[in-house]
C-alpha positions in Angstrom: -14.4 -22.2 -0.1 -12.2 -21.4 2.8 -12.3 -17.5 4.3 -9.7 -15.7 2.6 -6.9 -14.8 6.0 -6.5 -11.3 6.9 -2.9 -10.6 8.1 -2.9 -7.7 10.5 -0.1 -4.9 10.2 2.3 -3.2 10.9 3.2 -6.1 13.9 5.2 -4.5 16.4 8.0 -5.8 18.7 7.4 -5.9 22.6 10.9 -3.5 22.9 8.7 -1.1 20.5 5.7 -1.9 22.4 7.6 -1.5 25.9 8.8 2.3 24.8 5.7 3.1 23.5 3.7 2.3 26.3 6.3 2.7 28.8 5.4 -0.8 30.4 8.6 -2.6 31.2 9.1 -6.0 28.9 9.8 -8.4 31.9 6.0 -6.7 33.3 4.6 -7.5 30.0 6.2 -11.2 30.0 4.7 -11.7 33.3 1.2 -9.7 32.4 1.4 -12.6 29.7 1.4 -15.5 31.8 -0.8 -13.7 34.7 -4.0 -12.1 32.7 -3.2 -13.3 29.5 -2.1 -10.4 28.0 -1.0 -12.2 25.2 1.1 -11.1 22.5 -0.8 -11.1 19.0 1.7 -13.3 16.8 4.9 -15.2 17.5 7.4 -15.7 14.9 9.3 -19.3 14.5 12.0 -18.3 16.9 9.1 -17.5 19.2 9.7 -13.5 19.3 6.2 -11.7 20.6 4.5 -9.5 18.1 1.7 -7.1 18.7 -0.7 -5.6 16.3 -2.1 -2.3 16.7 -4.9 -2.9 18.3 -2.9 -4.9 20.7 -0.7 -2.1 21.4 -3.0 0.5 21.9 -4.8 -1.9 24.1 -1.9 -1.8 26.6 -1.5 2.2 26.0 -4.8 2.5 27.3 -4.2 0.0 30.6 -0.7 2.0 31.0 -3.2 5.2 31.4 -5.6 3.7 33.4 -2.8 2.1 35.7 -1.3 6.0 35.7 -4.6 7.2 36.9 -4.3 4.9 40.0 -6.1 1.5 38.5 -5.0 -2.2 39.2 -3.8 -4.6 36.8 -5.9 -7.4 38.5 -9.3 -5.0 38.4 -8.8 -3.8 34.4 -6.5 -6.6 32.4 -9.7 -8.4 31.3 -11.7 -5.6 30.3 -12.6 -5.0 26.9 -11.4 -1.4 24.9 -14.7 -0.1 25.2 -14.2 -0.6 28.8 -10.9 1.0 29.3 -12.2 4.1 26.9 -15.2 4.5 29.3 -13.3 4.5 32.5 -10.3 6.7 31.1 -13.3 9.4 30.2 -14.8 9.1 33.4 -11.4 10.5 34.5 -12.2 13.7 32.6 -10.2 15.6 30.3 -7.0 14.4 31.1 -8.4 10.9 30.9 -10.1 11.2 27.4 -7.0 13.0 25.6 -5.0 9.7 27.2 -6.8 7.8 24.4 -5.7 6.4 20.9 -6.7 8.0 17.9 -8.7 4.9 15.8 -6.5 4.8 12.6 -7.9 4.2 9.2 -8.5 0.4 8.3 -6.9 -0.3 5.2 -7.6 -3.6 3.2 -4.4 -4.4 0.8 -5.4 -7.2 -1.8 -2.8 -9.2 -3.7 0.1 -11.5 -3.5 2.7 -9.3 -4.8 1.6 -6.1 -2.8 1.4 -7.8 0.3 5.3 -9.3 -0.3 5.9 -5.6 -1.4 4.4 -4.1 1.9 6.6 -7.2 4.2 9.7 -5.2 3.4 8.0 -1.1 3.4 5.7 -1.7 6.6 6.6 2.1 7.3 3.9 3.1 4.3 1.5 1.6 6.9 2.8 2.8 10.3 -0.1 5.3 10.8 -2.9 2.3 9.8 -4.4 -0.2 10.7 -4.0 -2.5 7.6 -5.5 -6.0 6.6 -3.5 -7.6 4.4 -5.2 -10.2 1.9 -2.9 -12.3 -0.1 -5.0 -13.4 -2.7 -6.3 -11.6 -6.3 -9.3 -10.0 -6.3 -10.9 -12.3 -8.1 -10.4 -14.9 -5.4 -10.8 -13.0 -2.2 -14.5 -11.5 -3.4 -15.9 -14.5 -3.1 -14.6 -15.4 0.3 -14.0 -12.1 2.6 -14.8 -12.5 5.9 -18.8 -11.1 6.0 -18.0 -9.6 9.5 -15.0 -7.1 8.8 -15.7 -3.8 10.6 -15.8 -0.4 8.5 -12.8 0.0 5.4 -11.6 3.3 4.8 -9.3 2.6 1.7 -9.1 -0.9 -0.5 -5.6 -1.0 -1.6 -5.7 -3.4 -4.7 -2.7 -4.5 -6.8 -1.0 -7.3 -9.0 0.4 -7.8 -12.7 -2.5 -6.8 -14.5 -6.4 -4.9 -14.4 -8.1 -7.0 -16.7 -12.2 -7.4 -17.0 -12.4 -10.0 -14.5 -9.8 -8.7 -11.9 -12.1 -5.8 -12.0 -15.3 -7.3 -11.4 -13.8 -8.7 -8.4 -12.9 -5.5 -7.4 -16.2 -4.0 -7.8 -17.6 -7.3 -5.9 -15.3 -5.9 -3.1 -16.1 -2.7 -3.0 -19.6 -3.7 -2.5 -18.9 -5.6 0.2 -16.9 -3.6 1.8 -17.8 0.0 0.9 -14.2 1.5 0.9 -14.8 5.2 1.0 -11.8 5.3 -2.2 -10.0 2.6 -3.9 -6.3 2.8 -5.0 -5.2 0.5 -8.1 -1.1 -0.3 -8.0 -0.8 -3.0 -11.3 1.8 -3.1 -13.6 -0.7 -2.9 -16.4 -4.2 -1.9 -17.0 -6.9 -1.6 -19.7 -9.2 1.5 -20.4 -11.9 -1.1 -20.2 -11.1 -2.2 -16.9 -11.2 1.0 -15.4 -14.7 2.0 -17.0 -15.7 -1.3 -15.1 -14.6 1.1 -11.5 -16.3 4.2 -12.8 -18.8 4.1 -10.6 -16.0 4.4 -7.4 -13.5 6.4 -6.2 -10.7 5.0 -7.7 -6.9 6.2 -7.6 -4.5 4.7 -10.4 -0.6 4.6 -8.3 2.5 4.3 -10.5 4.2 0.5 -10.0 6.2 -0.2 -8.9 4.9 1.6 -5.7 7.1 4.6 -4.3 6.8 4.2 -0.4 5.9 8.4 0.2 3.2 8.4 -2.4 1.3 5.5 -0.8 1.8 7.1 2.8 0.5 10.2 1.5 -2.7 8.6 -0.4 -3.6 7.0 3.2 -3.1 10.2 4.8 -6.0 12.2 3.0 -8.1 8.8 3.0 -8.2 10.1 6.6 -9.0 13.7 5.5 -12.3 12.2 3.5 -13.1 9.9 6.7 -13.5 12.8 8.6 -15.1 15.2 6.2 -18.8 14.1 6.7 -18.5 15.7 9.9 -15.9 18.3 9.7 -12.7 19.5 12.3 -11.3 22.1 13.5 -8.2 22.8 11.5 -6.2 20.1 9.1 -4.1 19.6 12.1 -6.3 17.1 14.1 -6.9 14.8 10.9 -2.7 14.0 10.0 0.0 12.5 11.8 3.0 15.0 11.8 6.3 14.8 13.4 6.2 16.9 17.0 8.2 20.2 17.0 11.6 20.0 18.9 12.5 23.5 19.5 10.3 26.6 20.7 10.6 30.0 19.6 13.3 30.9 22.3 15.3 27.8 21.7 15.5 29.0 17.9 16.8 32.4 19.2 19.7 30.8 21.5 20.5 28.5 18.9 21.0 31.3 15.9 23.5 33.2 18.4 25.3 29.4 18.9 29.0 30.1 18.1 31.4 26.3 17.4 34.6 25.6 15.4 32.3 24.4 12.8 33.1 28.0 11.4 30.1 28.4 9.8 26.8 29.9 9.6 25.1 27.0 9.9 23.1 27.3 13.3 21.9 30.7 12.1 20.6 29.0 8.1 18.9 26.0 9.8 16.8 28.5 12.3 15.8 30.9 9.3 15.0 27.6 7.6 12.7 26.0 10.5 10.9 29.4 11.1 10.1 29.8 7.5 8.7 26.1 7.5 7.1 26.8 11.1 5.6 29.9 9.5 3.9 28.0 6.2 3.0 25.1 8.6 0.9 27.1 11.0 -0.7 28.8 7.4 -1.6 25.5 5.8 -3.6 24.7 8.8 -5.4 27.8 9.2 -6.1 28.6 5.5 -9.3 28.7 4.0 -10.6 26.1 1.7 -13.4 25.9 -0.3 -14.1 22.3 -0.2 -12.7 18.9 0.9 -10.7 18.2 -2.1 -8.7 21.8 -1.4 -8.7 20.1 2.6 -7.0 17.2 1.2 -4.7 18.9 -1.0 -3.4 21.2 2.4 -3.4 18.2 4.3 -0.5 17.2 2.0 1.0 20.6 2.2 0.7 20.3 6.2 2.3 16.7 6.0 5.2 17.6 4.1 6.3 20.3 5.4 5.5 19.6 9.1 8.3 16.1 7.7 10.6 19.1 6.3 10.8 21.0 9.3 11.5 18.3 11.6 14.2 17.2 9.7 16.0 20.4 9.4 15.3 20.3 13.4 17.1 17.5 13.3 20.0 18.6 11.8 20.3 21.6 14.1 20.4 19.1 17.0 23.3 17.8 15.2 24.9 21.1 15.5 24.2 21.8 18.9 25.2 18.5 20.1 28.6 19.4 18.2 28.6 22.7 20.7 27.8 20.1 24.0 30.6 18.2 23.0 33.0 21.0 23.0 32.1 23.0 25.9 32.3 19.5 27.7 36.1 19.6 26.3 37.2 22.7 27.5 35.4 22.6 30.5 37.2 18.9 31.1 40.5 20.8 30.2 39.8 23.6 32.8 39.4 21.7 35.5 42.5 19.4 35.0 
């Protein structure tokens, strides 16, 4: 029986690639043809796609070539390489290096269709996408996969032998928790997954549920060892304004005629307030971890939003202070 084919994601453009790198696209064209630096996929009209790995593989040559490297000495040396050298650099070097995400392994044909159109459930994994049943891809996974932190399984319906494939899979791959998205399922079935981790997800899937299930999968990765604070195990949007950009921007007068500048700074502070405490509060175990993870995620979204829509405001204020000072001068 052929292997089943494992369909790397999210896939990434080389303008996405180019920002986030901040490597030219015409460089990476010609990096292509030069070192072969090749692109991961190409679709039908012959667009370049990168996976992950591919992309964090040219964030680490962008570093190194930061640092003072050459493109001729490093653009055939493997990750480990680039790692090693970038650490050798010190500090600054080290921090210049990707996070490894959480593999995720999705299994089924109508998940996989599902995840084509929502690829931002996955855009802080590094998914596998299977599009087979379980029963079919247990008996021909590739043996050599690298470490799975989640199996995401789903399809029309958990019956006994869907989940015998599943625990065939999970004994293969030795997901640290399974999630289960079917439009039905049996009491029997489930008994069959006991013996695992397993997480039953509404269906049809709802994209911030999902995100937020792979988000504490990266909690448990980590709590064999421990960390510091919740902060350093989830991705969370970056703040936008300090402390004494808040304070200029509650004084912000604009024809608006409104209070507005001043609610959206009391907002942010309260939600920069419980987002510092859901970091540093105590927890008892790593299922209360997970659970302020969540808290952490959410609100560090909330906050940046509501950042967002005091940019709004202020760029309102730019616009008009550039009017009058343009009717001043004329």
């Amino acid at each position: 029986m052929a292997t089943v084919q494992l369909q790397p994601r999210p896939l990434y453009g080389i303008g996405t690639v180019s920002r986030l790198t901040g490597i030219k696209a015409d460089t990476l064209r010609v990096w292509e043809r030069r070192y072969d630096l090749v692109a991961s996929h190409k679709t039908s009209s012959g667009r370049r796609q990168y996976t992950r790995a591919g992309l964090e593989h040219l964030q680490l040559i962008a570093a190194l070539l930061e640092g003072g490297a050459r493109i001729g000495e490093i653009a055939s040396a493997e990750r480990k390489t680039l790692e090693s050298l970038l650490r050798a650099g010190g500090k600054q070097g080290s921090e210049s290096i990707p996070t490894p995400k959480p593999r995720v392994v999705f299994v089924g044909e109508a998940l996989c269709r599902w995840l084509s159109d929502h690829q931002g459930a996955i855009s802080n994994v590094d998914a596998l996408l299977a599009e087979e049943s379980a029963v079919k891809a247990c008996s021909s996974f590739p043996e050599d996969l690298e470490s799975v932190d989640t199996l995401v399984v789903g399809g029309d319906c958990l019956n006994g032998l869907e989940a015998t494939g599943i625990v065939r899979l999970c004994m293969q791959l030795k997901p640290l928790k399974v999630l289960l998205c079917y439009e039905s399922l049996t009491e029997s079935s489930l008994r069959t997954l006991q013996d695992h981790a397993v997480v039953v997800l509404n269906y049809p899937l709802e994209v911030g549920e999902l995100a937020c299930h792979l988000n504490l999968a990266l909690v448990e990765k980590h709590s064999a060892v421990g960390a510091a604070n919740i902060a350093d195990l989830v991705n969370i949007r970056p703040h936008i304004y300090s402390e004494p950009e808040l304070h200029d921007a509650r004084l912000m007068k604009s024809s608006l005629d409104c209070e507005c500048p001043q609610h959206l700074v009391d907002l942010i502070t309260a939600l920069n307030r419980f987002e510092a405490y859901s970091v540093d509060c105590s927890t008892e175990s790593w299922d209360d971890a997970a659970v302020h993870a969540c808290l952490y995620t959410y609100t560090a979204q909330a906050r940046w939003l509501m950042e967002k829509a005091l940019d709004t405001v202020i760029e309102n204020r730019r616009g008009e202070l550039a009017g009058l000072e343009s009717a001043k001068n004329r």
